[in-house]
DRENBA-199961 format. One record per residue: residue in one letter; y, x, z of N, C-alpha, C, CB in turn. Coordinates in pm, whole numbers, plus 50000, padded with zeros to 5 digits. Each point is the difference from the previous one (the first is absolute). Glycine has a CB too. Example, Ala and Ser with C-alpha at 12.3 -4.5 7.8 and 13.67 -1.06 7.14 Angstrom:
A494315131950780501194991150000501205009050000498834981150125
S502225015449803501195008250006501094992350073499375011849785
***
This chain:
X032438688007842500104996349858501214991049979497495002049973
X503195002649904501144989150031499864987449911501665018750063
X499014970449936499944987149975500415003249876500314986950207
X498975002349723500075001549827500404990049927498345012550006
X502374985749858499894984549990498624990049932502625007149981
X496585004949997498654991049989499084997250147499855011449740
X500714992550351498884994850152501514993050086497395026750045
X503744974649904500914996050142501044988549951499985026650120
X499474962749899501114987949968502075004850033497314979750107
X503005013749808501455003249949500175001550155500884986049742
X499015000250314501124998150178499495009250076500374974450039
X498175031449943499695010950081500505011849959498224989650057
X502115016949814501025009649956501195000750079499214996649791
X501634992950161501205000950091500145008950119500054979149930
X499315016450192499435007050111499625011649971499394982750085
X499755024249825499405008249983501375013049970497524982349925
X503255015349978500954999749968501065009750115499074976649861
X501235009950160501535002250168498925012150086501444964450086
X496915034049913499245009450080499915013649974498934982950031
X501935016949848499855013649936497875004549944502925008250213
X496764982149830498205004349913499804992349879498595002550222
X502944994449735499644999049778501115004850021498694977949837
X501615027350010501185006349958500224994349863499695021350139
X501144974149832500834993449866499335006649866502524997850137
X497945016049911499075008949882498894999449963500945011750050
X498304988550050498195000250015499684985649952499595017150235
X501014973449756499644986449989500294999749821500764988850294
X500215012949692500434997649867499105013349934502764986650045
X497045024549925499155007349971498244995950003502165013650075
X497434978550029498934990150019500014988549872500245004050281
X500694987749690500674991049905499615005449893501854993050111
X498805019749843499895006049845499105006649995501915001449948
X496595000150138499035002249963498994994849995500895011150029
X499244975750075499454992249941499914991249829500315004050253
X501274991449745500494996149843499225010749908502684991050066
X497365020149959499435008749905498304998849990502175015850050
X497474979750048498394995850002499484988549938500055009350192
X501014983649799499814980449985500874994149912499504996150233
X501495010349753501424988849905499855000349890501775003050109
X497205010849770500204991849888498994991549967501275015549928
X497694984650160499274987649990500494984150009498665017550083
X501834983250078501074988850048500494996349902500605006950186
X500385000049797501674997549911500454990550135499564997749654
X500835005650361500964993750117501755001849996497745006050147
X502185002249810501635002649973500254998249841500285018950210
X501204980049765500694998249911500595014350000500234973850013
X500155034450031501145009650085498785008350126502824978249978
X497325038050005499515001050080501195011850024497354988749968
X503545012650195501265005750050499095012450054501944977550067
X497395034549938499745006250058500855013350036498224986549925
X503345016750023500965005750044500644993150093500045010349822
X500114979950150500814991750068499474997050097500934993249850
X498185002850176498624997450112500595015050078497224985649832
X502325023250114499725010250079501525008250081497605001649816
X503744992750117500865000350029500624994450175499675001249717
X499674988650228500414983350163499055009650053500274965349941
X498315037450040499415002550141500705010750101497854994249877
X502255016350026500975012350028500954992150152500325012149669
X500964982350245501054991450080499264995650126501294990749786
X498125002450191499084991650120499695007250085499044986449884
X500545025150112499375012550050500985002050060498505009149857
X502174998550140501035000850002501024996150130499084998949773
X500974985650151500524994150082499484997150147500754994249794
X498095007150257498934997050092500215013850066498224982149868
X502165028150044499375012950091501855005650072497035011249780
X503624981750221501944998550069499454986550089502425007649745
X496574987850257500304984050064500664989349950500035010750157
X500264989749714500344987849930499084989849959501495013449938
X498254978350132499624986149936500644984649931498785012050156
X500774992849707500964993449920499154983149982501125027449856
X497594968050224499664988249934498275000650036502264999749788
X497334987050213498695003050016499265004149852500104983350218
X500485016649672499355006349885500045014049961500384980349940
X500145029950126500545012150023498995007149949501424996350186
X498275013149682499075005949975498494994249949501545011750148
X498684975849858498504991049993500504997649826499274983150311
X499445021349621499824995649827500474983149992497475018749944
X503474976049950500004988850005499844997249782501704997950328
X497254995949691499974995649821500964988549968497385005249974
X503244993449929501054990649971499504993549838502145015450166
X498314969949832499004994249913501685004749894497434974850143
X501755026649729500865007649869500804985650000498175020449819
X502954971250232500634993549952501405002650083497964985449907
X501675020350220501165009250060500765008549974499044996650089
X502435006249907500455005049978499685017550051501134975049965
X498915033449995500455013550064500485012049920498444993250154
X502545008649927501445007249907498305014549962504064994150199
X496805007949639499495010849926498894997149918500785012850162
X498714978249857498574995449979499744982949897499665015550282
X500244988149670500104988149849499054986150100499595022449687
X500674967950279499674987850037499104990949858502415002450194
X496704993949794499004998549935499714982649992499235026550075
X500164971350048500494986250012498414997349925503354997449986
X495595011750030498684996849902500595000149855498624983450178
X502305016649726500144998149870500075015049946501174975650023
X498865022049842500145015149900500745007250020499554993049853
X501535004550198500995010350048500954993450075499745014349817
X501155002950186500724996650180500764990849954500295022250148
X500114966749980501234992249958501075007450029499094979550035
X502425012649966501515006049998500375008450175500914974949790
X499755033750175500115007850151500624994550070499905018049947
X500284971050049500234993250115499404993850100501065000349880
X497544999050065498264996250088500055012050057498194985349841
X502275030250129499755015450089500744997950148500175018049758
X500634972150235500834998950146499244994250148502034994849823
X498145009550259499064998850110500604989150085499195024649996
X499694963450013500694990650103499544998150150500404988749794
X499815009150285499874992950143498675007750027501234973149979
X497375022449955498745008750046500025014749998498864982249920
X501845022149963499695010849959501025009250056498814990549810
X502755002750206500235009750151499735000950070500875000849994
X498754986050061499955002550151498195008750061502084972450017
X497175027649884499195009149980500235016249983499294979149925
X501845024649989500795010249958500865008050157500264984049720
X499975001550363500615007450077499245006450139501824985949886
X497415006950099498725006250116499625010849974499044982450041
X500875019349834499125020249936498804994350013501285025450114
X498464961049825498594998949911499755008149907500074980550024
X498865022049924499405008949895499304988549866499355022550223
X501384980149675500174994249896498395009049890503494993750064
X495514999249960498655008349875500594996549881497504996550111
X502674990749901500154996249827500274983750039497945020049832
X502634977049982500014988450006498354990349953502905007849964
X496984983850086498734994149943500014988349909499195007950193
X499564990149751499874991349845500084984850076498035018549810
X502924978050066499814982950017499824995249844501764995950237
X498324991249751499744992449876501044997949903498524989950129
X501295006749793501634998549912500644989450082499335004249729
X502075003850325501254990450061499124992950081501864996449810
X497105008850228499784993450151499404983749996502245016150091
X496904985449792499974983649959497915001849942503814992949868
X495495003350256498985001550008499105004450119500895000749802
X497694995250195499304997450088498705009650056501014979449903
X498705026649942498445006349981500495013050023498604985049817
X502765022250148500365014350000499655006649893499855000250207
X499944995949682499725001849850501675006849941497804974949977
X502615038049964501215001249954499455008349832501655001350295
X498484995549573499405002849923500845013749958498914975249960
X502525027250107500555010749910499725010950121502094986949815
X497405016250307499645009850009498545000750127502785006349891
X496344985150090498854995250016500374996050168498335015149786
X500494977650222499804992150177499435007550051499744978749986
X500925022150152499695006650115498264996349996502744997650145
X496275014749937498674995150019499564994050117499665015049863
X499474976850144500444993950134498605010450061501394968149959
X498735040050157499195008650056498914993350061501735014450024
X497824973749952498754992350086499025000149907501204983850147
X499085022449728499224999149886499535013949894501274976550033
X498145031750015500115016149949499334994349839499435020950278
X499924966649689499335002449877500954993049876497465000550135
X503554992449956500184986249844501814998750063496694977149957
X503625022649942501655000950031500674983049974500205030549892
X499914968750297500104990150091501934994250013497325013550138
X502884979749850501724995749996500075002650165500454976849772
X500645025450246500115006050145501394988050026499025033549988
X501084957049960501184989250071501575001549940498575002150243
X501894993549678501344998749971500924990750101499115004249763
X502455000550225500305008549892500435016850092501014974749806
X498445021150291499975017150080498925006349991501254994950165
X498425009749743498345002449952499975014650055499584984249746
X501175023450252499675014450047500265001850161500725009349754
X499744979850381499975004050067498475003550074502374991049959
X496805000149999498345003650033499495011649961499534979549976
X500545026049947499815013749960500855007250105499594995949740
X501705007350238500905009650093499144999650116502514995449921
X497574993350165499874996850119497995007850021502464972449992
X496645020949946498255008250003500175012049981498634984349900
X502165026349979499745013649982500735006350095499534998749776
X501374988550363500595009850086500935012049996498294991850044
X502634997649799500955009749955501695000450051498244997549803
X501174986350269501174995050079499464990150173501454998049694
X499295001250376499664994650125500374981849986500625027350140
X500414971149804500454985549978500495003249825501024990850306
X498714990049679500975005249852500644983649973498065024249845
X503124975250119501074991649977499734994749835501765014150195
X498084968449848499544995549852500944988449993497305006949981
X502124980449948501104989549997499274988649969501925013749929
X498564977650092499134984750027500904989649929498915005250258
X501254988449635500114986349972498974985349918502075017150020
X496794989649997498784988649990499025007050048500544986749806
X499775024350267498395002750096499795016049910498374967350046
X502765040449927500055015849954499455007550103502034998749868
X498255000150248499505004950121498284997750059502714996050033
X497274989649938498804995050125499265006249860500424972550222
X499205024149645499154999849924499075011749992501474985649911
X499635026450070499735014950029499265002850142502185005249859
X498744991950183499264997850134498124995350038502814993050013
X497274995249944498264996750000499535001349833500064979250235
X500205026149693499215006149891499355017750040501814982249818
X499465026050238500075012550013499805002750187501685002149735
X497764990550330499314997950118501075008550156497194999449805
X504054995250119501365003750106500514992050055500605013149900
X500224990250227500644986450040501924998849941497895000850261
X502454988949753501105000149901500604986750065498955012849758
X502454987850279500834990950035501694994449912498455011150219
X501294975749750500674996349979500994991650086498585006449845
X502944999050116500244995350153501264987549909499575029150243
X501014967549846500834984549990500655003649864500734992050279
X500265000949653500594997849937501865010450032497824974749974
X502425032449993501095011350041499935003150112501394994349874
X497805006650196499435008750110500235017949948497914977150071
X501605019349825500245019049982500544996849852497645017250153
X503724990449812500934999849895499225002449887501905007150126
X497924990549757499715002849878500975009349880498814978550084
X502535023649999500505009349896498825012150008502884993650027
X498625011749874498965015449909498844996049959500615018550139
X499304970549800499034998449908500314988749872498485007650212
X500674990349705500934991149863499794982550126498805016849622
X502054974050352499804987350047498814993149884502774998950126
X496285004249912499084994849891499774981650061498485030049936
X501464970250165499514987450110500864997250121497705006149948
X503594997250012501064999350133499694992650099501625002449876
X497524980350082500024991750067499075000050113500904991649819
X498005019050146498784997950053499445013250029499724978749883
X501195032150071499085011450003500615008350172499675003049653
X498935000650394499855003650132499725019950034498884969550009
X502065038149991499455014550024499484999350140501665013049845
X496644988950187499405007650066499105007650017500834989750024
X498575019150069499025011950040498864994750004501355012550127
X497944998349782498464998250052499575013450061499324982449812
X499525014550194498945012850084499024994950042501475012950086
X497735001549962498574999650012499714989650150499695028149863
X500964968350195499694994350118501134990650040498605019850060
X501044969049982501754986850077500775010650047498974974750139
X500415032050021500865011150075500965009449912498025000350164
X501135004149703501555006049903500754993049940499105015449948
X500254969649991501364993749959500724995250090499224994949826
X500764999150281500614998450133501325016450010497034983850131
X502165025749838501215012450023500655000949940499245010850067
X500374988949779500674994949880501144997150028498344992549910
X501584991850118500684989749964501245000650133497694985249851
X501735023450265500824998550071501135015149996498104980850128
X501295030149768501085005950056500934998549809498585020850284
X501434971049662500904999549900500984987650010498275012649864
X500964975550183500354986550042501555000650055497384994150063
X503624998249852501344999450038500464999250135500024991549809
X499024997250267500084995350143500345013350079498194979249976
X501435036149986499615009450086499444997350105501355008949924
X497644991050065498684996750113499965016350085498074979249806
X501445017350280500055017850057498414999950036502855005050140
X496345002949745498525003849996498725002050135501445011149801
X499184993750331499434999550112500204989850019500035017550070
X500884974849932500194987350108499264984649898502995013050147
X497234989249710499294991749898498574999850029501655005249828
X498145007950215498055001950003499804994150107499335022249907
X501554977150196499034997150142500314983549989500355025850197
X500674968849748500144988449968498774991449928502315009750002
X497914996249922498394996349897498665001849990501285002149911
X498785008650183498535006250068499744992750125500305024449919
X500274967250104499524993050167499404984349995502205014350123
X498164981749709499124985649999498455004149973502124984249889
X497515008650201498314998649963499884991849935499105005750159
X499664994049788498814989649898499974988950080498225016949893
X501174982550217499684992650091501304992250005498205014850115
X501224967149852501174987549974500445002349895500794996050194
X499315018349721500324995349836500034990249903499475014150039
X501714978349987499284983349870500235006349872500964973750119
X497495027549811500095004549882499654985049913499335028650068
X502074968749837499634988349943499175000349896501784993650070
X496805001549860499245004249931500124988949851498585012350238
X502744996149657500614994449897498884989749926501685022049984
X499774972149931498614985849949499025001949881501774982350057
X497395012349910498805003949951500135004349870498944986250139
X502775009649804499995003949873499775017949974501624976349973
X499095032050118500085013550019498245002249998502705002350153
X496604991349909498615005149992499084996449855500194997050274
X500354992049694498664995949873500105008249857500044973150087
X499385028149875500175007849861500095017250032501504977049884
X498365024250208500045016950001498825006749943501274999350206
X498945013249775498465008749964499414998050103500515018549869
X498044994050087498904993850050500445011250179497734992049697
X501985002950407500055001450072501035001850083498435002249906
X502844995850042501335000050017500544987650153500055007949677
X499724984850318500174984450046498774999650191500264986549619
X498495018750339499055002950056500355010250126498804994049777
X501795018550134500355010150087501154998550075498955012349863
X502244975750123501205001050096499524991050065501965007149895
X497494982650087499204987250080498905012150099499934973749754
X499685032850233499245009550141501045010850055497364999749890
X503814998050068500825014350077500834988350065500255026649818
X499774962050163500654989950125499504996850082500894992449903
X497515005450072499725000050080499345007750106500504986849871
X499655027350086499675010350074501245001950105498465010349802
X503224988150147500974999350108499974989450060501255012549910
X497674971850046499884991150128499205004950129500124982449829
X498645027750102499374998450113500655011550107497784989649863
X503185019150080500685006050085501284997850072498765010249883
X501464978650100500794992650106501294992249890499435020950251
X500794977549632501034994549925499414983049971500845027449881
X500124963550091499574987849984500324995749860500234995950239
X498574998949715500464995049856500534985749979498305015249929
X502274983349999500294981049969500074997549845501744995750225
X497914999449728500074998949856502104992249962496194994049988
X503875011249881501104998949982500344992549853500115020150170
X500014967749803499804993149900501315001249931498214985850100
X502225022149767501034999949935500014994849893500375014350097
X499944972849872500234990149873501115005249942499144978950088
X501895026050030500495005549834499985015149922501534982250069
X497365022649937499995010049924499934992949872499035016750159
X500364973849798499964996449834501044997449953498214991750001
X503015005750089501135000649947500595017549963500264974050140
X499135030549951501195013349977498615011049891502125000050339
X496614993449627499275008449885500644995549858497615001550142
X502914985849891500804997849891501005003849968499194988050017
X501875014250032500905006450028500285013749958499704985350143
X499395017249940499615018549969499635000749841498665006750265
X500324984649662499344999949892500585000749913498794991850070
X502454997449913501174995649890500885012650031500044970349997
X499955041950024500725009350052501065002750119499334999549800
X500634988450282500865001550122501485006549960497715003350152
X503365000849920501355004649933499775012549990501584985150081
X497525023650006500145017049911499204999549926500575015250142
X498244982249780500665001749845500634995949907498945005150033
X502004981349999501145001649904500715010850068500234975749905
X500175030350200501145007650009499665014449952500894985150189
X497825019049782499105012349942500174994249852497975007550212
X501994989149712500404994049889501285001849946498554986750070
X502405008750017501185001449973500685012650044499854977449997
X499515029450059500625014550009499475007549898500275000150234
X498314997649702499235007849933500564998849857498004997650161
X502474988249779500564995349914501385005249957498554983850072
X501955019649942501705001150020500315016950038500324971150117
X499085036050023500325011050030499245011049928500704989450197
X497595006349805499435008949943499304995249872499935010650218
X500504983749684499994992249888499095009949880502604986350079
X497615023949954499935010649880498685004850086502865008149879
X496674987950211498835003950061498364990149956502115008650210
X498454981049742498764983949973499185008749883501784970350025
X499135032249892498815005149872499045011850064501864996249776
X498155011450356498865010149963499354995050147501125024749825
X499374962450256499234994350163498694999350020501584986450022
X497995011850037498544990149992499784994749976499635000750064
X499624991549819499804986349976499584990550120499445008949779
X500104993550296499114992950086501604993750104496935018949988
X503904993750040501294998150061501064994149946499365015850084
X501194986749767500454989549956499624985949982500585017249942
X498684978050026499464990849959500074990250172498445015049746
X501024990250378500334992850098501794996550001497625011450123
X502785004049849501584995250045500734993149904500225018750130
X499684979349762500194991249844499284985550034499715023649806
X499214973350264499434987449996500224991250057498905008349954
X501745002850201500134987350101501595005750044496974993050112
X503495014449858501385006550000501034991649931498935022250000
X500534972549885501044997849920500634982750023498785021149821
X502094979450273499834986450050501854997249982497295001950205
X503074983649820501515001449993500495000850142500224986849781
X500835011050172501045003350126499534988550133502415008149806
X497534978050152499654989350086498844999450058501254990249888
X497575015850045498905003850056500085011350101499114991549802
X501235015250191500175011950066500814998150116499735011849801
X501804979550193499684994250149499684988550049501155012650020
X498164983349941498914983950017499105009250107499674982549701
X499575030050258498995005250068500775007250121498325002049786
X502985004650186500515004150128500514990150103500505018349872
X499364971050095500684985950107498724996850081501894985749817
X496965015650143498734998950009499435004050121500065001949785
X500535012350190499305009150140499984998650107500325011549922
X501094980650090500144999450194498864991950056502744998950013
X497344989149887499084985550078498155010849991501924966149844
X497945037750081498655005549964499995008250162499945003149666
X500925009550324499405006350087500294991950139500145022449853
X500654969250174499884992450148498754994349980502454993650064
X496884995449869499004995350010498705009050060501224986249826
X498985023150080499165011950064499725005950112500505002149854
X501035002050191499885000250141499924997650060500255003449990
X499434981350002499324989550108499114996550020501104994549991
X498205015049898498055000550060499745015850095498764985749710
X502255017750287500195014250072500164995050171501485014649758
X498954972850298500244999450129498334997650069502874990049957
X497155018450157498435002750090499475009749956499354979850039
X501135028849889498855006949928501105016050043498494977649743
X500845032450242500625014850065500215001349820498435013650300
X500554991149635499784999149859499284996549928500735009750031
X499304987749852499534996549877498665007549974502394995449922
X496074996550009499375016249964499294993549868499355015850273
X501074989049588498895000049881499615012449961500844981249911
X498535017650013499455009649908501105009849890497904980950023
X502435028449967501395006649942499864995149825500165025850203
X498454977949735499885001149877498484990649971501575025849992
X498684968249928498854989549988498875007849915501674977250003
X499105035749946498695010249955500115013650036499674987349810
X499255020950190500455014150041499995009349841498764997750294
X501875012649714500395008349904499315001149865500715010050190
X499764983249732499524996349869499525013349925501634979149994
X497465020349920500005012949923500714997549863497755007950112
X503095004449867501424997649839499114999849882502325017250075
X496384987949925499374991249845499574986749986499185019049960
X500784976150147499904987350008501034986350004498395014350083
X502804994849885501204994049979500835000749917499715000350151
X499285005549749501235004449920500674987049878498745028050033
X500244966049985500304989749932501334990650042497505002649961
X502954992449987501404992150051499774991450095500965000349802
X498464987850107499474987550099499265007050141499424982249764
X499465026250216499545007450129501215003150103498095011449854
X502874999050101500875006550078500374986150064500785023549861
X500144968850071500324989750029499234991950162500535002349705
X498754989850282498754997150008500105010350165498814994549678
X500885013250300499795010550153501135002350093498505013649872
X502664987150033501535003050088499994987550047501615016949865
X498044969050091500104985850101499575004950088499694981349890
X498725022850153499194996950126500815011750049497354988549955
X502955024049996500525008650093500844994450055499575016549910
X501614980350042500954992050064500284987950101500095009649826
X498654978850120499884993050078500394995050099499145006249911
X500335003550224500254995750115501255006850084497544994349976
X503165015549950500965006750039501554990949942498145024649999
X502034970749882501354998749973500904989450068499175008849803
X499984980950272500684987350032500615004750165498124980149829
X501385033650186500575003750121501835007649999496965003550056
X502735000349750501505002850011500994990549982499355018549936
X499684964950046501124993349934500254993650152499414995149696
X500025003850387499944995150113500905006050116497864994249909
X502405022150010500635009250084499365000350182502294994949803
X496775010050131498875003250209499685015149897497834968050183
X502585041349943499355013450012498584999250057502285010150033
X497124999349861498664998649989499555017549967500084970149904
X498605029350161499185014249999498635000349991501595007450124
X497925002549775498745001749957499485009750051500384991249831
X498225007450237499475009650071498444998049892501584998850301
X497715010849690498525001150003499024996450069500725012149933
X498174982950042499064994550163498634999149911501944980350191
X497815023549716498134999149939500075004349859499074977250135
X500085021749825499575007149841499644984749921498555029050084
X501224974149784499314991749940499025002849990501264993949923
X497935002049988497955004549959500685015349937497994969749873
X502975033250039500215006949927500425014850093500484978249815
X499625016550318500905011050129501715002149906497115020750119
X503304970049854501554996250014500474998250100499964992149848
X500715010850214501364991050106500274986749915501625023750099
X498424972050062500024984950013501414997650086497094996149999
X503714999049923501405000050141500294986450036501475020549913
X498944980450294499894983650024501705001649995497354990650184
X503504997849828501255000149958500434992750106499885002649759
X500765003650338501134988050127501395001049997498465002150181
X502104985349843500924992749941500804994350112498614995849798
X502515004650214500904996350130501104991549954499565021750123
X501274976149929501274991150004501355011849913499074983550294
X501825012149625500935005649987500945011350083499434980649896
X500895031050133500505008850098499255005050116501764989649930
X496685006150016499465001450132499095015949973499854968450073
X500775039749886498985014549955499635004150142501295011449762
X499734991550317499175002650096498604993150128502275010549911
X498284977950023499194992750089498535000949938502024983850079
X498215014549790498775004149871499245015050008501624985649824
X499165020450229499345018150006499444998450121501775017149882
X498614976050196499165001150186498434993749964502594991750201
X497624999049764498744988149965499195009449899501424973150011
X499315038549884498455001649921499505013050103500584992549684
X500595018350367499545010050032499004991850165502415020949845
X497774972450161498514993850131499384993349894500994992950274
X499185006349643498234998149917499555011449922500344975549950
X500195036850025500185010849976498895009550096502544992149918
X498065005350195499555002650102498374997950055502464996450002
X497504989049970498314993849986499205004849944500514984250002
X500615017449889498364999549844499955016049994500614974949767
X500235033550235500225018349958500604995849870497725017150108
X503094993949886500895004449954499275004649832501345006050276
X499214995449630499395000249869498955012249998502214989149887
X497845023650175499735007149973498454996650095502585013149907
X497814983550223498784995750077499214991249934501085002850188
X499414984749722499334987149978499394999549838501774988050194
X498715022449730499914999849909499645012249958501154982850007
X499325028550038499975016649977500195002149887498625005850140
X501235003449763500855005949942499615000049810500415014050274
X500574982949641499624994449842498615014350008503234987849821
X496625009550047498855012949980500885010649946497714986549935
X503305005649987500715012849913500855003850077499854993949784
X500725009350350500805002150071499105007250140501724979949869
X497245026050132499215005450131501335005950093497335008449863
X502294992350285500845008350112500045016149942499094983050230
***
């Protein structure tokens, strides 16, 4: 039987792949029938490429069957969050329409994806300009979050459609973007794992500079071991994928100092939220990892920070203001109104807060020494339901706690990753969130994939949404 992308993790494809027992074709044909089973429920895409898709696999094919290996993404489905550029294909950006063709131009991810003979499904839904938490987009509805077949669940902004792509197994990895927790949020709302990695670690062209300062492109997927592949075969460094795995596959659990973040990350969460990462630590204590508690005083500096809008959203403000000006009258209210409130700041403020950062994130990193990594809770709630938000103050109100415990990690600049590890009463995903030192991704991918390892893997530990069956 051959390997599928609903039973065979991305890094095990690969292999499968070079083994000649998947074929580029058969995989991507797998992709568009699944999408055809699940996506207009989902909505997961913005863009769905199924010529084009079916074009690369061809190539890929192709290319594999002369002995060309162009990359470890070679033929493997990759979803791309709609704020990426890709030549032919209108750029959206979540708003009413396409922006200027100059967002169609492809940068750094999206070649160097392009040049492997990845297979392009589609582009996927994000929020207006990328500025939000819940995954709510009013001009062409929110992705569904698949943990919920009865009540239509926010699946995590502002990469709201890679959780969908990634459950209906329409893609193997999918490429999103992070500047207050776009990545991790989705991530533990939509029960994926999702890495945010350092601060220009991975380029942000080919896309609008909504958050230059802060905004982070990385991979999620169904398991660490794929964002680990992810991240390593697009990653500028050129990592070389066999030798990355055995690198990162050889730390054990055992002596793991998992630092167990300060109590602010735990109090105020939903109901069982706080409960359930407090027993998945200590389930990797009793399997050989060491806990120490980790007292961070200054997070109340950087919730403040974050609160008064931190510098990307004035710099989302001021691009939104000026470039796409003629776009405010038909936005979101819910999206303007953040980027108008706390956006609209002067010039001296704006770098008052950028002078700011250095001392913030050193302080920070000096509760980081003894410790391997960081561990809170990703989202202080799990996946909200959208009638229950529709109200302003509500919406409002929920994008805090979503946010919460994720944004002070971008102001802090520590690469950080959201994995899954329990349900709520409601059987939500629950995501725990670990947190490392600045430049340290790889050291961060070894440490989760051996707790990865402990607990099983999403599909083992959690198995599978309802609306998404094998």
């Amino acid at each position: 039987m051959r390997p599928t992308l609903a039973d065979t993790p991305a890094h095990l494809l690969w292999r499968a792949l070079r083994d000649g027992k998947a074929k580029p074709t058969a995989l991507w044909r797998e992709a568009a029938e699944r999408h055809a089973r699940t996506g207009e429920k989902l909505n997961a895409y913005k863009h769905w490429m199924a010529e084009t898709a079916e074009a690369q696999a061809r190539a890929a094919e192709a290319a594999f069957a002369v002995g060309v290996d162009t990359g470890p993404m070679q033929g493997l489905p990759i979803s791309i969050k709609d704020v990426y550029g890709i030549k032919g294909t209108p750029t959206y950006a979540g708003t009413a329409r396409h922006l200027p063709a100059k967002y169609e131009e492809e940068g750094p991810i999206v070649t160097a994806l392009r040049r492997q003979l990845a297979v392009f499904p589609g582009k996927t839904h994000t929020v207006p300009f990328a500025f939000g938490g819940i995954g709510a987009n009013a001009h062409w509805g929110a992705p569904w979050n698949p943990w919920d077949a009865t009540h239509h669940r926010g699946t995590g902004g502002s990469s709201s459609g890679a959780g969908g792509s990634l459950w209906e197994n329409s893609a193997a990895v999918s490429v999103g973007s992070d500047a207050g927790g776009s990545i991790r949020m989705p991530a533990s709302l939509a029960g994926i794992v999702g890495l945010k990695p350092s601060i220009g670690r991975w380029s942000g062209a080919g896309a609008p500079p909504l958050s230059p300062s802060l905004d982070c492109p990385g991979p999620l997927a169904l398991s660490v071991a794929d964002v680990a592949f992810g991240f390593a075969a697009v990653d500028p460094a050129g990592l070389n994928w066999p030798e990355f795995w055995k690198q990162i596959d050889a730390r054990p659990l055992a002596g793991l100092r998992i630092g167990v973040g300060d109590r602010y990350f735990f109090e105020g969460c939903g109901p069982g939220i706080a409960e359930a990462i407090e027993a998945t630590l200590k389930e990797l204590e009793a399997k050989g990892a060491i806990l120490a508690p980790v007292p961070m005083p200054e997070i109340e500096e950087a919730v403040k920070y974050m609160a008064n809008g931190s510098v990307g959203v004035p710099e989302g403000f001021a691009i939104v203001s000026t470039e796409f000006k003629d776009w405010v009258p038909e936005l979101d209210a819910n999206v303007w109104a953040r980027l108008k409130n706390f956006g609209d700041v002067s010039a001296a403020e704006y770098l008052s807060r950028q002078r700011a950062r250095p001392g913030m994130s050193a302080r920070a990193h000096a509760r980081l020494d003894g410790i391997d990594v960081l561990a809170t809770p990703t989202t202080a709630v799990t996946a909200p339901r959208l009638d229950q938000v529709e109200d302003r103050e509500a919406f409002r109100l929920t994008t805090l706690r979503i946010g919460r415990n994720v944004s002070c990690f971008n102001v802090w600049d520590m690469p950080a990753l959201s994995m899954p590890v329990a349900f709520d009463p409601d059987r939500l995903p629950i995501g725990l969130q670990l947190v490392a030192g600045r430049r340290r991704e790889e050291h961060l991918l070894a440490c989760a994939l051996a707790i990865e390892k402990a607990l099983g893997d999403i599909r083992q530990r959690l198995g599978r949404p309802p609306m998404c069956p094998a």
